[in-house]
PDB file with one MODEL, atoms N, CA, C and O in Angstrom:
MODEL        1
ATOM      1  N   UNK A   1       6.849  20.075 -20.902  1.00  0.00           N
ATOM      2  CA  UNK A   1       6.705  20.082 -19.457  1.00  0.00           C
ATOM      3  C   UNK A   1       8.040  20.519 -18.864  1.00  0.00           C
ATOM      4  O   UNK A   1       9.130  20.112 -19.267  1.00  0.00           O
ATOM      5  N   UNK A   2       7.892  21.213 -18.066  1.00  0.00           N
ATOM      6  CA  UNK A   2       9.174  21.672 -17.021  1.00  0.00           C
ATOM      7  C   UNK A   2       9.136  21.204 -15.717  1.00  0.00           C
ATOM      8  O   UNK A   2       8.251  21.495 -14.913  1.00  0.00           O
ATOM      9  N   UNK A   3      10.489  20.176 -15.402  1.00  0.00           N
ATOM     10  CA  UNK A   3      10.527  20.098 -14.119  1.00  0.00           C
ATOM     11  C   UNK A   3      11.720  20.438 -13.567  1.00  0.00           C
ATOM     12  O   UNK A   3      12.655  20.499 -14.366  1.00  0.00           O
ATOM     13  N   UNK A   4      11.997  20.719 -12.223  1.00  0.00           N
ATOM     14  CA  UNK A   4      13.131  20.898 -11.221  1.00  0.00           C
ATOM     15  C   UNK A   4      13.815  19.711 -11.147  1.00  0.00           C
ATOM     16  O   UNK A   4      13.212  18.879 -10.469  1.00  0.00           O
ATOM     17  N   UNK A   5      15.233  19.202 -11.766  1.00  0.00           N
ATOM     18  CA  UNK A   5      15.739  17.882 -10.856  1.00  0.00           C
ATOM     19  C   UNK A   5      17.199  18.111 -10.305  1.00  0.00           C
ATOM     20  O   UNK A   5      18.201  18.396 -10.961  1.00  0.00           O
ATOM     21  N   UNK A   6      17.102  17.951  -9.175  1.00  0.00           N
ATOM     22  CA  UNK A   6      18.674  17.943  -8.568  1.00  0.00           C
ATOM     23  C   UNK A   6      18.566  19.732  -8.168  1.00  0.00           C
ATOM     24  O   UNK A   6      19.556  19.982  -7.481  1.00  0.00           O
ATOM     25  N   UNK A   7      18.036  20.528  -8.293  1.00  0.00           N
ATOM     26  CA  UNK A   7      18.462  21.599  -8.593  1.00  0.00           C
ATOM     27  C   UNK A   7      18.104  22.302  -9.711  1.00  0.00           C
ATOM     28  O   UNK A   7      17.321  23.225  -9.488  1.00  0.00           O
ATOM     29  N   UNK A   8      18.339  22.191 -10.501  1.00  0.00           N
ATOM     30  CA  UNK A   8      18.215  22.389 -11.943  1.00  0.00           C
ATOM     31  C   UNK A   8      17.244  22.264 -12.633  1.00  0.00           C
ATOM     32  O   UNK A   8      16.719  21.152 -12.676  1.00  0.00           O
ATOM     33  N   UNK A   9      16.628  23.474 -13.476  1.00  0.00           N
ATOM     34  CA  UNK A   9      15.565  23.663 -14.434  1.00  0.00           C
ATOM     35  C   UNK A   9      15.768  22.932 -15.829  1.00  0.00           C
ATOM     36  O   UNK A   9      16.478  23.382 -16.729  1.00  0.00           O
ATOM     37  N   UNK A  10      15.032  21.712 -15.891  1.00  0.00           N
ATOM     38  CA  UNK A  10      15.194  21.133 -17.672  1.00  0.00           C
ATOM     39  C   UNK A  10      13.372  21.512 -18.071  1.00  0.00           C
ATOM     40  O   UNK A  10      12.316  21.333 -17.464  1.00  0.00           O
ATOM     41  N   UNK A  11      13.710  22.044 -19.266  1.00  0.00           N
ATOM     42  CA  UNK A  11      12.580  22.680 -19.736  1.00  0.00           C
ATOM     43  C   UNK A  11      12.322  22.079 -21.296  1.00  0.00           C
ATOM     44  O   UNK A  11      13.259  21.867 -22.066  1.00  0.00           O
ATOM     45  N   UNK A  12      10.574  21.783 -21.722  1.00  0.00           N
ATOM     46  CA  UNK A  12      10.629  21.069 -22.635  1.00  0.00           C
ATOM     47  C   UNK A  12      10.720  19.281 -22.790  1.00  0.00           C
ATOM     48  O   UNK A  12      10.892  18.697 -23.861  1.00  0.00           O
ATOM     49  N   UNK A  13      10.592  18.761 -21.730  1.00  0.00           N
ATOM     50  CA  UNK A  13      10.220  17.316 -21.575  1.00  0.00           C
ATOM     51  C   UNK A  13       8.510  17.024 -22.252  1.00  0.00           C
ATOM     52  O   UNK A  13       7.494  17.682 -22.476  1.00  0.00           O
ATOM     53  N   UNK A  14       8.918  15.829 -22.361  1.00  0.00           N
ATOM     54  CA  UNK A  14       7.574  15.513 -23.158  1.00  0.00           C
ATOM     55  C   UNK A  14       6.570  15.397 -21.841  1.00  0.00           C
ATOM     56  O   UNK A  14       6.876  14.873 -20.771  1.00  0.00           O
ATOM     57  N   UNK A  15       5.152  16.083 -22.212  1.00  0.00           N
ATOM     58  CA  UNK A  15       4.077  15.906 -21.226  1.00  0.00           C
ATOM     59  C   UNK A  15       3.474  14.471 -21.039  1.00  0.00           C
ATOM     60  O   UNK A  15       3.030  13.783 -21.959  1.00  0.00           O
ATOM     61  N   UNK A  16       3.528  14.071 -19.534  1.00  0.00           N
ATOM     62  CA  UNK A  16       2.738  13.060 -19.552  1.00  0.00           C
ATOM     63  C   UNK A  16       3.499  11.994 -19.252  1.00  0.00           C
ATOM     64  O   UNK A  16       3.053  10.872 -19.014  1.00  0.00           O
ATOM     65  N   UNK A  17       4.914  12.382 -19.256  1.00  0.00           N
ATOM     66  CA  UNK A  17       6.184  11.059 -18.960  1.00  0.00           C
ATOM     67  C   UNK A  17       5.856  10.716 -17.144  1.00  0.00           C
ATOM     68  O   UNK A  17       5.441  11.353 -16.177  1.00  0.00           O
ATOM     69  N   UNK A  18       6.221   9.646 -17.368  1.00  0.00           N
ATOM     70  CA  UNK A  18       6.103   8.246 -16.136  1.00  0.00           C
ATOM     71  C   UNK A  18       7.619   8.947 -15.245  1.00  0.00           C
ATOM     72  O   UNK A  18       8.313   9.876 -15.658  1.00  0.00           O
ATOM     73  N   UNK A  19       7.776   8.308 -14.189  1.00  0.00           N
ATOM     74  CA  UNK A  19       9.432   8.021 -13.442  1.00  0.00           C
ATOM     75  C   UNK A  19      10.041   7.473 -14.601  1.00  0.00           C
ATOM     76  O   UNK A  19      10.879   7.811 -15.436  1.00  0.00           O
ATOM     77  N   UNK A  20       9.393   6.610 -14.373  1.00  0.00           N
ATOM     78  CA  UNK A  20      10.592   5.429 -15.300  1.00  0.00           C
ATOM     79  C   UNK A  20      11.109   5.668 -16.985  1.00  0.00           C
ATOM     80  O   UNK A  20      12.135   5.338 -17.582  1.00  0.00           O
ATOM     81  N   UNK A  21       9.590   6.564 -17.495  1.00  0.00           N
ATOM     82  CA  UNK A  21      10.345   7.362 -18.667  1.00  0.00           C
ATOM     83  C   UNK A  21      11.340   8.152 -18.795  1.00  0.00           C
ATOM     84  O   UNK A  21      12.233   8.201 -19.641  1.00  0.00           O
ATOM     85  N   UNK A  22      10.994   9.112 -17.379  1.00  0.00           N
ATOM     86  CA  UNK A  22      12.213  10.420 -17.300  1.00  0.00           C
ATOM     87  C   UNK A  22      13.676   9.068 -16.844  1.00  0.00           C
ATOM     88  O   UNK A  22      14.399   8.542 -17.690  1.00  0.00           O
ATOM     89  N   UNK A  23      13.709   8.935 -16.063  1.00  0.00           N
ATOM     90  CA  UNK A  23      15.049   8.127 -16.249  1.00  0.00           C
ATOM     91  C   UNK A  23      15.523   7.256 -17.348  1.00  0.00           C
ATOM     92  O   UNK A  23      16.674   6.861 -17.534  1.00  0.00           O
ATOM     93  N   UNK A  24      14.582   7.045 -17.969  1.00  0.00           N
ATOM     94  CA  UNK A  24      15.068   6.458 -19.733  1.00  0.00           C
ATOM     95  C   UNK A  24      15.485   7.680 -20.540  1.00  0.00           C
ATOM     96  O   UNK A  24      16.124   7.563 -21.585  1.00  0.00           O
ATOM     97  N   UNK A  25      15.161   8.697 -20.104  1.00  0.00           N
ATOM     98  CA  UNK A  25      15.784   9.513 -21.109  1.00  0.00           C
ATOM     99  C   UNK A  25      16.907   9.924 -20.931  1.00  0.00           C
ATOM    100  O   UNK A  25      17.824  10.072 -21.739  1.00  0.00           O
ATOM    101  N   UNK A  26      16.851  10.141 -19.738  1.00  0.00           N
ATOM    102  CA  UNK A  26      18.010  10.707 -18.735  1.00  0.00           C
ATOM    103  C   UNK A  26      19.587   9.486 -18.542  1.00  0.00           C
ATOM    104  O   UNK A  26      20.680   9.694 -18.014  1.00  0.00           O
ATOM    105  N   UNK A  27      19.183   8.603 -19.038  1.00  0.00           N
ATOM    106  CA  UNK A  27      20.229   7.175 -18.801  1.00  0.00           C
ATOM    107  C   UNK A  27      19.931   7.256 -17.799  1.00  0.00           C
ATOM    108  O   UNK A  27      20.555   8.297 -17.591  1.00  0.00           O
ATOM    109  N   UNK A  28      19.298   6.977 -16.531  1.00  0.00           N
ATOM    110  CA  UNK A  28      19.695   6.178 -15.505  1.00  0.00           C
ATOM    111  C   UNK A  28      19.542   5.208 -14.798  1.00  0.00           C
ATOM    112  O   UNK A  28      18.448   5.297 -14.240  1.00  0.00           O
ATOM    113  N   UNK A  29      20.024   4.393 -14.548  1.00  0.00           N
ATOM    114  CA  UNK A  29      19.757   2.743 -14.273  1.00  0.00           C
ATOM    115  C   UNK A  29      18.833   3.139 -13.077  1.00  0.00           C
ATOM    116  O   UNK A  29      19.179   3.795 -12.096  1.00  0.00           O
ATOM    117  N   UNK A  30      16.884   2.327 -13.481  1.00  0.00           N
ATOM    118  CA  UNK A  30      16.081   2.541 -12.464  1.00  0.00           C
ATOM    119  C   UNK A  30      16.462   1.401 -10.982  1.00  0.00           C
ATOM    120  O   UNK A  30      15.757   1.515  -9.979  1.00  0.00           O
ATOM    121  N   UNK A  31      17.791   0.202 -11.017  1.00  0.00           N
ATOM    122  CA  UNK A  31      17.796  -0.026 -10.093  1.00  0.00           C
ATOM    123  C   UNK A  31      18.256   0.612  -8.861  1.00  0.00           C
ATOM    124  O   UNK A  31      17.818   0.517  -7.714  1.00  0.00           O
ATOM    125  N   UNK A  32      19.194   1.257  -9.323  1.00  0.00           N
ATOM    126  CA  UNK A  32      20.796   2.077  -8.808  1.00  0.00           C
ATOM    127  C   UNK A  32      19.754   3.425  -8.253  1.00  0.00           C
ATOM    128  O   UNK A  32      20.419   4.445  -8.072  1.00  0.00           O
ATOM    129  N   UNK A  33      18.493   3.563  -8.005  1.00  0.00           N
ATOM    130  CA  UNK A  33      17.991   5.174  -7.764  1.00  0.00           C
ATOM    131  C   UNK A  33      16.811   5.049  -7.272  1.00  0.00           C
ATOM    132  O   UNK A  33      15.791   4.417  -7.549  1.00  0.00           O
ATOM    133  N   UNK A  34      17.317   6.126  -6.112  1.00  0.00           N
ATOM    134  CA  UNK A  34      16.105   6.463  -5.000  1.00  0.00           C
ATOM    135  C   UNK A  34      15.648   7.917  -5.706  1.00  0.00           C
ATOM    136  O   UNK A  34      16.364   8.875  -5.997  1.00  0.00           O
ATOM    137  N   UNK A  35      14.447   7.771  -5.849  1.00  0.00           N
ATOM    138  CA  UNK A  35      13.200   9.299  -6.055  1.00  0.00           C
ATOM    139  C   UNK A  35      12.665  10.051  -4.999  1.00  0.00           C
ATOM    140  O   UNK A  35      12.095   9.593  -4.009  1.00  0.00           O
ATOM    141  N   UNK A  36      12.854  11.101  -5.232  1.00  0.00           N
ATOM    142  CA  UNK A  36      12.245  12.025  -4.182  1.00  0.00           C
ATOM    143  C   UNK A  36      11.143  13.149  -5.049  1.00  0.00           C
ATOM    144  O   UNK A  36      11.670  14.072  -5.672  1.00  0.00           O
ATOM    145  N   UNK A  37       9.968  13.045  -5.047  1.00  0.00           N
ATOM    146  CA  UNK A  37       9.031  13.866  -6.168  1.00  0.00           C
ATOM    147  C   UNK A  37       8.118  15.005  -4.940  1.00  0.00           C
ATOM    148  O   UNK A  37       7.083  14.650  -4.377  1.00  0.00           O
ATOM    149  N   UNK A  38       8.668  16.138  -4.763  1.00  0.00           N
ATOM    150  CA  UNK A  38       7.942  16.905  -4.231  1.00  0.00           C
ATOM    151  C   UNK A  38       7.678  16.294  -2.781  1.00  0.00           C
ATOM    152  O   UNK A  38       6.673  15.776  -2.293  1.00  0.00           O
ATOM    153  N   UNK A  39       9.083  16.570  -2.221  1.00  0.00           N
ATOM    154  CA  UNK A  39       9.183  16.350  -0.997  1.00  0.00           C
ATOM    155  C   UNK A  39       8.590  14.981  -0.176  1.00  0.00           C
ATOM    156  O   UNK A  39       8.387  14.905   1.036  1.00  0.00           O
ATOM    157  N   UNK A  40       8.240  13.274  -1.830  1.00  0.00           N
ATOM    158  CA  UNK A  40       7.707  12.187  -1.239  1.00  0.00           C
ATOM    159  C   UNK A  40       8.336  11.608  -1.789  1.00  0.00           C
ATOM    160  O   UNK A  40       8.661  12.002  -2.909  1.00  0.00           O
ATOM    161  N   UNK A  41       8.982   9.987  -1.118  1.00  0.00           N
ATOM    162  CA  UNK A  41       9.802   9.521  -1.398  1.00  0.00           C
ATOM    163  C   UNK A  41       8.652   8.966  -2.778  1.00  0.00           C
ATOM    164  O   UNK A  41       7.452   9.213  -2.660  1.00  0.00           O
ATOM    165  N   UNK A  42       9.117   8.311  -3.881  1.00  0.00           N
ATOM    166  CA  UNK A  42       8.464   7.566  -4.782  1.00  0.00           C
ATOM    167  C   UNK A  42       9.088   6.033  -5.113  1.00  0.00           C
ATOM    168  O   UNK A  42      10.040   5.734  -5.834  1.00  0.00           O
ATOM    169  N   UNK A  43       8.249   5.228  -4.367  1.00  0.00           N
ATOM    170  CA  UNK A  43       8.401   3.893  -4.547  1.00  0.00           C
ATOM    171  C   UNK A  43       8.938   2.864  -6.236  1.00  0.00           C
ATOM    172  O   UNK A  43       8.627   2.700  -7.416  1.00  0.00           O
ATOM    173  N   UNK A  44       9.587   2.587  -5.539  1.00  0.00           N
ATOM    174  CA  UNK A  44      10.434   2.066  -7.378  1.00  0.00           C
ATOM    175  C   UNK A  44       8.911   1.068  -8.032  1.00  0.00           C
ATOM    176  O   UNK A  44       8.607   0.758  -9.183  1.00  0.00           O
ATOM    177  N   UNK A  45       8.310   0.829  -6.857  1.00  0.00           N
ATOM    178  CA  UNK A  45       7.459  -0.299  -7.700  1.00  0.00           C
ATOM    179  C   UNK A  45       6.110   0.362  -8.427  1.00  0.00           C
ATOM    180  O   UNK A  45       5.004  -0.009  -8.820  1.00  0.00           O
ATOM    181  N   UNK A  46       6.971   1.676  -8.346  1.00  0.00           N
ATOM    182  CA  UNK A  46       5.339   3.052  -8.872  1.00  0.00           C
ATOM    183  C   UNK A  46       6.042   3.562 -10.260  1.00  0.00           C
ATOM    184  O   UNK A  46       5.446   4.144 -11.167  1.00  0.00           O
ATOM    185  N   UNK A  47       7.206   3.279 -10.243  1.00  0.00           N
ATOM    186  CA  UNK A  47       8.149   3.912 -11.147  1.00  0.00           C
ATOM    187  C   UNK A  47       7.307   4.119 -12.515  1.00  0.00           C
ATOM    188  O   UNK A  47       7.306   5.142 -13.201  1.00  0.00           O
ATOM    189  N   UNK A  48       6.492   2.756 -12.795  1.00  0.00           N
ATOM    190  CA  UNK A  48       6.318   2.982 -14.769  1.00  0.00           C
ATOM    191  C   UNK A  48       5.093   3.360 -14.302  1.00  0.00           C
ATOM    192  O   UNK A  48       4.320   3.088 -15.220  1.00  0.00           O
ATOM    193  N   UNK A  49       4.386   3.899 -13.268  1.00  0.00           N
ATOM    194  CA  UNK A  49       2.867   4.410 -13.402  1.00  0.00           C
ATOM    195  C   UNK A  49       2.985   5.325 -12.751  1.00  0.00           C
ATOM    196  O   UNK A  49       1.861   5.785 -12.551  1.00  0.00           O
ATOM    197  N   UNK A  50       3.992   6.100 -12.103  1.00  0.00           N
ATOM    198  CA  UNK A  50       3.707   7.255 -11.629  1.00  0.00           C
ATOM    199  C   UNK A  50       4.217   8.682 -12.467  1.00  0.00           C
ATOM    200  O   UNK A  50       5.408   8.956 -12.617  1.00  0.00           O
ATOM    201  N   UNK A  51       2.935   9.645 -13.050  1.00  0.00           N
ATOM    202  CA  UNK A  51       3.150  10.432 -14.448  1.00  0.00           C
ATOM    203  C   UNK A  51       3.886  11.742 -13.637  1.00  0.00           C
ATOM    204  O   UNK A  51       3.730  11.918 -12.429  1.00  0.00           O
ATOM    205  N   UNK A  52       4.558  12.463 -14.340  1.00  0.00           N
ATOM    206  CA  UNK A  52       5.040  13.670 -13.679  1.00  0.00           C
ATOM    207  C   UNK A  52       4.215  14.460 -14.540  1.00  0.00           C
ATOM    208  O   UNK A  52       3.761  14.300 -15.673  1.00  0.00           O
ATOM    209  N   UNK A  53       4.140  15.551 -13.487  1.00  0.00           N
ATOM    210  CA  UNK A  53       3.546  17.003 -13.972  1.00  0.00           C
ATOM    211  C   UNK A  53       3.957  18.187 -13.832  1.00  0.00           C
ATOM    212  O   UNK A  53       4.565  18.606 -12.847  1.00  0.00           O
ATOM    213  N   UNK A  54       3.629  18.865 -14.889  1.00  0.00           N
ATOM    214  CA  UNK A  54       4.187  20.474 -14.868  1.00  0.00           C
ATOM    215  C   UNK A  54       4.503  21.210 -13.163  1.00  0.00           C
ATOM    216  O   UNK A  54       3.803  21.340 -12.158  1.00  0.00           O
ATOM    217  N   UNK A  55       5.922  21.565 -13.517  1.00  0.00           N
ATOM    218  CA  UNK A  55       6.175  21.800 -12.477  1.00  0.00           C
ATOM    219  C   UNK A  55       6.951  20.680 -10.958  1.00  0.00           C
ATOM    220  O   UNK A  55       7.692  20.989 -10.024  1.00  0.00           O
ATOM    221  N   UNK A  56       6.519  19.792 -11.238  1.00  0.00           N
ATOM    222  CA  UNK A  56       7.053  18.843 -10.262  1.00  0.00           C
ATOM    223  C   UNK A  56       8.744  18.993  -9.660  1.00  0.00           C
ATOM    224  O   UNK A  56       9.544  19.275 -10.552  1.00  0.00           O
ATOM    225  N   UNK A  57       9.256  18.853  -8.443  1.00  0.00           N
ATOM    226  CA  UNK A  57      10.506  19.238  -8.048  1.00  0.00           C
ATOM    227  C   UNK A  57      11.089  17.602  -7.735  1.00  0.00           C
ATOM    228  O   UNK A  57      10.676  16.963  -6.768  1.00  0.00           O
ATOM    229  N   UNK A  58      11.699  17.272  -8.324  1.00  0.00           N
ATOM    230  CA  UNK A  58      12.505  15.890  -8.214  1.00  0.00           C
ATOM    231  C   UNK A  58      13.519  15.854  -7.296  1.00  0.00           C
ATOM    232  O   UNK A  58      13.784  17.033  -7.060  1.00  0.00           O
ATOM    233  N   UNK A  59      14.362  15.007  -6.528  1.00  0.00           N
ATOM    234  CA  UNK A  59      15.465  15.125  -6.007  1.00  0.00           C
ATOM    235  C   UNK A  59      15.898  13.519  -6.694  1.00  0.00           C
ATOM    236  O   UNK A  59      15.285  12.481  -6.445  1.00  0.00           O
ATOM    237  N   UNK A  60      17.071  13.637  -7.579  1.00  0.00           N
ATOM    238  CA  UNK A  60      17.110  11.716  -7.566  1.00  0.00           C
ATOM    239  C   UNK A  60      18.847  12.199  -7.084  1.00  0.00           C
ATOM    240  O   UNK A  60      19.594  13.176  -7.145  1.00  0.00           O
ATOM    241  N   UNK A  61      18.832  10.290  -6.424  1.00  0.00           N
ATOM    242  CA  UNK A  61      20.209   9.749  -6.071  1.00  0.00           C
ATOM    243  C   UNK A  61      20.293   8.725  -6.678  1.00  0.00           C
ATOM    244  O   UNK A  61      19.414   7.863  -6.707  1.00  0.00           O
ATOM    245  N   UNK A  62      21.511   8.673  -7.327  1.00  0.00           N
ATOM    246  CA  UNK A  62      22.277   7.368  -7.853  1.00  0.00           C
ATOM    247  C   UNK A  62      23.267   6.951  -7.085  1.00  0.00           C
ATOM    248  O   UNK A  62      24.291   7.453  -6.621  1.00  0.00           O
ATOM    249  N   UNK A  63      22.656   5.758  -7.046  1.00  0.00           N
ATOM    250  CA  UNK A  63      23.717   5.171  -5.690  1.00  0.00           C
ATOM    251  C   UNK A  63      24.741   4.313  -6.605  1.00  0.00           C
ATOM    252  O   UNK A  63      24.594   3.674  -7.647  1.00  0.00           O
ATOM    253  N   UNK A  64      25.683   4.539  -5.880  1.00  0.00           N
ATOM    254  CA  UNK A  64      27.461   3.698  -6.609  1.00  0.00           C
ATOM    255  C   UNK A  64      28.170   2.896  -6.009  1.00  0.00           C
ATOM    256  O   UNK A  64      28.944   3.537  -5.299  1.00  0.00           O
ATOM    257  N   UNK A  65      28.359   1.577  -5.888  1.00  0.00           N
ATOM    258  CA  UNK A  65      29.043   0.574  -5.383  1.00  0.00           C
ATOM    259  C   UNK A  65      30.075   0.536  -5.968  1.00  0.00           C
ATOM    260  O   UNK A  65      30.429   0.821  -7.112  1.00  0.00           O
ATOM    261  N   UNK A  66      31.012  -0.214  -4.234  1.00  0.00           N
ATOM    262  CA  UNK A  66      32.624   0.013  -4.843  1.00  0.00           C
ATOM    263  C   UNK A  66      33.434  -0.568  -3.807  1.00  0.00           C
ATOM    264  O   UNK A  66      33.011  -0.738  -2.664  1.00  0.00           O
ATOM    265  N   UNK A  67      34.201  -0.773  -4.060  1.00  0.00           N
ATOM    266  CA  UNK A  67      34.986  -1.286  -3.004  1.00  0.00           C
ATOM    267  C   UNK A  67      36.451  -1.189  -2.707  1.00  0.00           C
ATOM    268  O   UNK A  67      36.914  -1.732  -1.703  1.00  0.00           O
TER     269      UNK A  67
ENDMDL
END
């Protein structure tokens, strides 16, 4: 599967992956991150049931605390 994230073409993801898979692969802590899947925000509490599909355009933010 190929999707758009940030910008950027990653090509070759496994078909059928969840949110919450692609950010397991990706390392990124699902608390620390807001989803944006084709111009809709995607609710964290959709994260392990919502599947991506060919083609899909992601925007993610990792948010960083600091002081």
């Amino acid at each position: 599967m190929n999707l758009t994230i940030n910008g950027e073409e990653h090509f070759d993801l496994p078909a059928g992956m969840t949110v919450a898979q692609l950010l397991e692969h990706l390392s990124l802590p699902p608390k620390k991150i807001a989803i944006e899947r084709n111009l809709e925000i995607v609710s964290k509490s959709t994260f392990e049931t919502t599947v991506l599909a060919e083609g899909d355009r992601l925007e993610i933010i990792h948010f960083i605390g600091g002081g």
